[in-house]
C-alpha positions in Angstrom: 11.8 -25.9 6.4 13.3 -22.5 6.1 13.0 -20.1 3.3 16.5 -19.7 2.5 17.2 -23.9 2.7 14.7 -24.7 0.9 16.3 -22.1 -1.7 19.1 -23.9 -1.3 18.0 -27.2 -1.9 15.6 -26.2 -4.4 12.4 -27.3 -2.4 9.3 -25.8 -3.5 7.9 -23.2 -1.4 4.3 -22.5 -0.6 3.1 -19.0 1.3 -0.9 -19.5 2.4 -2.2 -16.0 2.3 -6.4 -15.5 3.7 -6.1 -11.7 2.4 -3.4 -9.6 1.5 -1.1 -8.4 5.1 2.0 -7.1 5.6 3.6 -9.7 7.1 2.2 -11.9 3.5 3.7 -8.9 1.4 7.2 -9.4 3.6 7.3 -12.5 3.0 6.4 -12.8 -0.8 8.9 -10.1 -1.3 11.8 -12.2 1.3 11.4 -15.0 -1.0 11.5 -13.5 -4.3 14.6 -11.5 -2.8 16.8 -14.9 -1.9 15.9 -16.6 -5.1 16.5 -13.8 -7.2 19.5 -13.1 -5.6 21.1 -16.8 -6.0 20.4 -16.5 -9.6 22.0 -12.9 -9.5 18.7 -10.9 -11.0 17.9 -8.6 -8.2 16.7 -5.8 -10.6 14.2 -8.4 -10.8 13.2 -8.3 -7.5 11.0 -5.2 -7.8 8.8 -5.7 -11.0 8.8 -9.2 -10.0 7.3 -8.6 -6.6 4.9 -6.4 -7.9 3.6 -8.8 -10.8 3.1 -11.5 -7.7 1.2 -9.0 -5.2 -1.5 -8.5 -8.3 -2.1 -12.2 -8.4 -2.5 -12.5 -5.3 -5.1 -9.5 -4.7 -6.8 -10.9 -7.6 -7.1 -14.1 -6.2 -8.1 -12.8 -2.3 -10.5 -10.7 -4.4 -12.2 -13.6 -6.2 -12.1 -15.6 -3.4 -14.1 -13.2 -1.3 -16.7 -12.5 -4.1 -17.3 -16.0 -3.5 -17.4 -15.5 0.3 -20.0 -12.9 -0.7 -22.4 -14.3 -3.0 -22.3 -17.7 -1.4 -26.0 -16.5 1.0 -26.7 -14.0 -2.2 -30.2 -15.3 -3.5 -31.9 -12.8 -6.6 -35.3 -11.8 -5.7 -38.0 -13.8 -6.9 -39.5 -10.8 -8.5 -38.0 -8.3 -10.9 -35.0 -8.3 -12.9 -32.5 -11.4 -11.5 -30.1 -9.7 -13.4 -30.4 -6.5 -12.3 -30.0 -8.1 -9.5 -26.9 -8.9 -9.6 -25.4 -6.3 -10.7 -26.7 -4.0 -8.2 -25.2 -6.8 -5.7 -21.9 -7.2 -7.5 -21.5 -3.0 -7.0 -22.1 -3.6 -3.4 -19.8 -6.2 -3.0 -17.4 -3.7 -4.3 -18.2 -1.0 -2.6 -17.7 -3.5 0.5 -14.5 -4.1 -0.7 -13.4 -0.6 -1.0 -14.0 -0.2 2.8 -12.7 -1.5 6.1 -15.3 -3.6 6.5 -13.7 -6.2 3.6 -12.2 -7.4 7.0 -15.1 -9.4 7.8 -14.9 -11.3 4.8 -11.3 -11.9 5.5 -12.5 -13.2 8.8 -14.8 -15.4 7.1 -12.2 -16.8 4.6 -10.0 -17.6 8.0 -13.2 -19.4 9.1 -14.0 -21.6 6.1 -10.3 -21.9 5.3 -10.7 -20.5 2.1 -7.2 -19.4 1.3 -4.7 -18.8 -2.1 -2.0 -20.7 -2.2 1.6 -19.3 -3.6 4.4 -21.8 -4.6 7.8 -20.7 -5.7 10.4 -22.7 -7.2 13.3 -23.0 -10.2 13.7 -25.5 -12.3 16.5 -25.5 -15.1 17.0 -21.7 -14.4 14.1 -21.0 -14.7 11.3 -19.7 -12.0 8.0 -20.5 -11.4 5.4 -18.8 -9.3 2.1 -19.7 -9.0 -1.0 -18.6 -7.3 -3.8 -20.7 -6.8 -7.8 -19.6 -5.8 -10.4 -22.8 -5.0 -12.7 -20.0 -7.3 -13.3 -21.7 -11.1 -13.7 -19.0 -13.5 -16.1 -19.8 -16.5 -14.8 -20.3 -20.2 -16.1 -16.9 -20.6 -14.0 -15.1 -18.0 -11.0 -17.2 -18.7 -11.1 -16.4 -22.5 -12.1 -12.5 -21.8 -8.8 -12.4 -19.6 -6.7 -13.9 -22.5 -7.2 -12.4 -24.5 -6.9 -8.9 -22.6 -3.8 -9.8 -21.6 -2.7 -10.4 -25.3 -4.2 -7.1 -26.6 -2.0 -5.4 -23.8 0.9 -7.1 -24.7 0.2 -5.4 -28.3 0.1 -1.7 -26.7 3.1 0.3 -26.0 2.1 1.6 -22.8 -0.9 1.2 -20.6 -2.7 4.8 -21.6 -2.6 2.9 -25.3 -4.4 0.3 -23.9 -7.1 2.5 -22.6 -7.4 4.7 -25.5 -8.0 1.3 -27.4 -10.5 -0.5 -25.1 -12.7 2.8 -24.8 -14.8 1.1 -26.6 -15.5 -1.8 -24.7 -18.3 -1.3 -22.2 -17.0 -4.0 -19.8 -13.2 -3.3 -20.1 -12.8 -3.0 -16.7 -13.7 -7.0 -15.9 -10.2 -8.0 -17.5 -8.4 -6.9 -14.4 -6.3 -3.8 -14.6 -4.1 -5.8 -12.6 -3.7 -8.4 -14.9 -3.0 -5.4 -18.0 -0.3 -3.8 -15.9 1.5 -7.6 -15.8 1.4 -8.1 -19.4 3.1 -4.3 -19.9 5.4 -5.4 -16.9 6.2 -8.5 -18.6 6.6 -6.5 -21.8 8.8 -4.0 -20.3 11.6 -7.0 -19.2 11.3 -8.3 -22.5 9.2 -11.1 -22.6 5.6 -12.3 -23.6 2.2 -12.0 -21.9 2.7 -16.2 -23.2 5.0 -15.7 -19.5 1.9 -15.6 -18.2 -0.3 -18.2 -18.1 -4.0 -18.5 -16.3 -5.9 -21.8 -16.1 -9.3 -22.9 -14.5 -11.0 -26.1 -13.5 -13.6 -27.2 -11.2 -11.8 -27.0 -8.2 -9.6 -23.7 -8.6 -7.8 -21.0 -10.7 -4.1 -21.0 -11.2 -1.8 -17.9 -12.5 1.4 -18.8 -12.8 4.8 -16.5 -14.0 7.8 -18.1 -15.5 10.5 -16.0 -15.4 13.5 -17.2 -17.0 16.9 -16.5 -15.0 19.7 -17.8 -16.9 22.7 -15.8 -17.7 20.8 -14.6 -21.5 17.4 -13.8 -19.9 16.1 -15.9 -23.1 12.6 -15.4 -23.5 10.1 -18.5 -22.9 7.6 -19.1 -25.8 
């Protein structure tokens, strides 16, 4: 079905993305643009968009650490977990290079895709972006509450200036801190934001309300 009928009939809509292209970003941004525009919010459009595209390189990235660990075996001498660490700062160092395109080509292979579904209900809009990558109870309650401690800051640099003190700061995702202050700057709640885990995936999903008050959704 086509994007702007299935706007129109208030289908869902689901975008399969392997890594994060042009043509994926075209088309998250097309949707977001009809459906913001039938609601008439396309100031949203932008922030909006840009809240989206983090999920989604957050999920492509977690599902390529997956892609990469998945032949990673710890020696069977030395420090395991020294280990891993030194094989968790090559995978991103892989994944600050050109050659993250292999994993891409290995995600295409195994079908290991994210998953984005759009749709409004009662004026309201959903989008969520699924991983088949569980996070543990630990990574899931780190994130949280991140994302609530951001919500608390005025602007980002506050956010660092207060986590300076946290050696491992940089594993809540600055992606996810800068859409808890977008969230904040349009006047709703990092509770907008809500991430869940079980065995067979993760799931981020932003409700945005888009009635004529912009009420906030607690």
């Amino acid at each position: 079905m086509e994007i702007q009928k299935a706007i129109d009939s208030n289908k869902k809509i689901c975008i399969l993305a392997y890594s994060v292209t042009d043509a994926i970003e075209q088309k998250l941004h097309l949707v977001l643009e009809r459906i913001l525009y039938k609601y008439d919010h396309p100031k949203l459009i932008s922030p909006i968009y840009t809240c989206v595209k983090e999920l989604l390189m957050n999920a492509v990235k977690a599902n390529f650490k997956n892609i990469y660990f998945e032949d990673y075996q710890p020696q069977t001498t030395g420090d395991s977990a020294l280990d891993y660490q030194l094989a968790l700062k090559l995978f991103k160092l892989e994944m600050s290079r050109e050659n993250a395109g292999y994993l891409e080509q290995l995600a295409r292979k195994w079908n290991i895709h994210v998953k984005i579904f759009f749709w409004v209900e009662n004026h309201i809009m959903h989008v969520k972006v699924i991983n088949p990558a569980q996070m543990t109870s630990q990574e899931i309650n780190k994130v949280r509450q991140k994302l609530k401690e951001a919500s608390e800051c005025e602007d980002i640099a506050e956010y660092f200036i207060k986590a300076d003190d946290d050696p491992e700061r940089e594993g809540a995702g600055l992606g996810l801190v800068m859409i808890s202050m977008m969230l904040k700057s349009l006047k709703l709640s990092h509770r907008n934001l809500i991430i869940a885990t079980d065995k067979e995936s993760t799931q981020a999903t932003l409700i945005i309300p888009l009635n004529a008050r912009y009420a906030i959704i607690e």
